[in-house]
C-alpha positions, -999 to +999 in steps of 0.1 A: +114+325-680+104+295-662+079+295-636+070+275-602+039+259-629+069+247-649+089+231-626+086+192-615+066+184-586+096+172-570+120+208-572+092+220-558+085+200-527+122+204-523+120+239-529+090+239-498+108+221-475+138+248-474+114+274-468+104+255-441+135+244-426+150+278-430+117+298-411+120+271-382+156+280-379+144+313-379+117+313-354+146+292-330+167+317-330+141+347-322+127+354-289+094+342-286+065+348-257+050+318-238+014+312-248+007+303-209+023+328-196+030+356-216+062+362-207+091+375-237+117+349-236+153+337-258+148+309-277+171+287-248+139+288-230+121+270-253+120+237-267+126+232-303+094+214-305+072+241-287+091+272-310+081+251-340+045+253-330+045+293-337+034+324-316+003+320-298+010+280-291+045+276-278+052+274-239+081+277-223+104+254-207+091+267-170+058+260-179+061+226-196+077+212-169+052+224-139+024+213-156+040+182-157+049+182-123+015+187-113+000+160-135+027+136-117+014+148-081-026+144-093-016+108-104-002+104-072-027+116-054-054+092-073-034+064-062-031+071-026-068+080-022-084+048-029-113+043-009-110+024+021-126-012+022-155-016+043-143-034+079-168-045+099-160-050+141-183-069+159-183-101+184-173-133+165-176-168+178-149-179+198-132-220+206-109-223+232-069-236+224-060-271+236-033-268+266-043-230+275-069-236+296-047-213+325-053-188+299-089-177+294-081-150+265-061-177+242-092-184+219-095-180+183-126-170+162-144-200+147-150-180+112-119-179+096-111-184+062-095-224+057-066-226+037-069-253+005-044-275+027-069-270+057-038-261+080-019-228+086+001-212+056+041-214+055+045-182+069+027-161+091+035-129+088+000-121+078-008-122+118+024-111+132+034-080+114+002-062+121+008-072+156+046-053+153+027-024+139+004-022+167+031-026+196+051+003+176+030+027+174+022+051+142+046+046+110+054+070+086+045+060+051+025+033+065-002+040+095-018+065+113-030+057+152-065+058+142-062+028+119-037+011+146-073+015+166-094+004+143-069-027+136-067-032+170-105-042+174-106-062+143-081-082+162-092-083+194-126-095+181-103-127+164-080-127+189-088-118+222-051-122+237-041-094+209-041-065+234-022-085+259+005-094+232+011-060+222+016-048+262+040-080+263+064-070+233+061-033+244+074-047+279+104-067+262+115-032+247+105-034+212+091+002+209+129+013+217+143-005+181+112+011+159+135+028+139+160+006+133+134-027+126+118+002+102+147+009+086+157-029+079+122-034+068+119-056+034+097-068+006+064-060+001+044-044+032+014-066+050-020-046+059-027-041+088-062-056+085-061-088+054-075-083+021-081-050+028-067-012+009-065+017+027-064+008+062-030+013+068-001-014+064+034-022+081+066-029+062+074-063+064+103-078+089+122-108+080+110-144+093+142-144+115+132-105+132+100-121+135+109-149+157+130-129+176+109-107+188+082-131+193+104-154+216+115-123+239+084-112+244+065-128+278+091-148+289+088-168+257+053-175+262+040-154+237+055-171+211+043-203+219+010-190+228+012-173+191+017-208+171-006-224+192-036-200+178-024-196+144-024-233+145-059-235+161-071-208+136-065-224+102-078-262+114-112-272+115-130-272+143-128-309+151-088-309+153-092-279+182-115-302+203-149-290+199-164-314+176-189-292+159-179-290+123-151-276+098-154-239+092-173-222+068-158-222+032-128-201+027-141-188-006-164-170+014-142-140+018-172-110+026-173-123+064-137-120+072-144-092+088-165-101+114-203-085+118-232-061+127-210-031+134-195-012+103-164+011+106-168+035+077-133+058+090 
């Protein structure tokens, strides 16, 4: 009589693995209860991979897929609770704008950051689409009013026409289209305050929407009055008439946010 000693290794890892294969088809086809939570269930509730583990390990199909669910919404949640970056609102050092001396708010702050070409960047949706955001109101998705406020101040502080240019585009009607410039929004959105995370942003129009709305707000001034500063903002000090130097060095990115007072909300 032979015996399992006798046989060749081989017959008898072949002779394992059907005993194996035949108690996992077993344990498939036999109701099994959930190790998380206890409940009796057919085999369809199970995934072959969690029956295979045995009684006492296996979960069920319910319970798989909520704790996956709710690792999803934690990741979620980690990436939407960032903290915010530090903004600081304080008075910065103002020059006037050449040809707006009938306008005594149309200055720009003296400390912002140069470009490498020392004039403004192609496009300038950087300063306009937080403008949009802040004559629309609170977006969905994007702001709340209390960082419109906050963005508000910070502007103000660089700007200190902002507050009239938001009164001028809500006059030419823009808070009446919200939904549909929203809607027709593209690309990646702008915050409302640079360089910063977590202090709200506003999907971004196209150049052409942007124009638009700039040039039938005011009359058409505000547009001009726009360029003009952005202009004014990104050249030295010497090409806006003042003749006291060229900026302080746009690698110097902790000041952009102006000083003494610290808005921690």
């Amino acid at each position: 009589m032979t015996t399992d000693n006798d046989k060749p290794a081989s017959d008898l890892l072949t002779t394992w693995r059907k005993k194996s294969i035949n108690s996992k088809r077993k344990a498939c086809t036999e109701d099994s209860t959930c190790a998380h939570c206890s409940q009796t269930k057919p085999s369809s509730a199970f995934s072959t991979t969690q029956l295979r583990k045995g009684p006492g390990l296996n979960r069920c199909l319910d319970c798989v897929r909520s704790d996956t669910s709710k690792g999803k919404r934690t990741i979620q949640l980690q990436k939407y609770t960032v903290p915010p970056t530090p903004v600081t609102i304080g008075a910065r050092p103002q020059r006037p704008v050449p040809g707006f001396d009938h306008a005594p708010d149309v200055t720009v702050c003296t400390d912002w950051p140069r470009t490498k070409s020392g004039g403004p960047p192609g496009a300038q949706s950087a300063i306009f689409m937080p403008l949009f955001a802040c004559a629309l109101g609170p977006i969905d998705n994007h702001c709340t009013a209390g960082q419109l406020d906050l963005a508000t101040q910070w502007w103000t502080a660089a700007l200190p026409a902002w507050p009239r240019w938001v009164q001028e585009l809500r006059s030419s009607g823009v808070m009446e289209r919200k939904e549909e410039l929203v809607r027709s929004a593209k690309g990646q959105p702008n915050p409302l305050i640079p360089k910063t995370k977590g202090r709200g942003t506003v999907p971004h129009f196209r150049g052409v929407v942007q124009t638009r709305l700039l040039e039938n707000a005011g009359g058409g001034m505000l547009s001009i009055e726009m360029y003009a500063c952005v202009t004014c903002l990104y050249s030295c000090e010497t090409e806006c008439g003042t003749g006291k130097g060229k900026g302080r060095d746009p690698s110097d990115d902790s000041k952009m946010g102006g000083s003494k007072q610290e808005a921690n909300e």
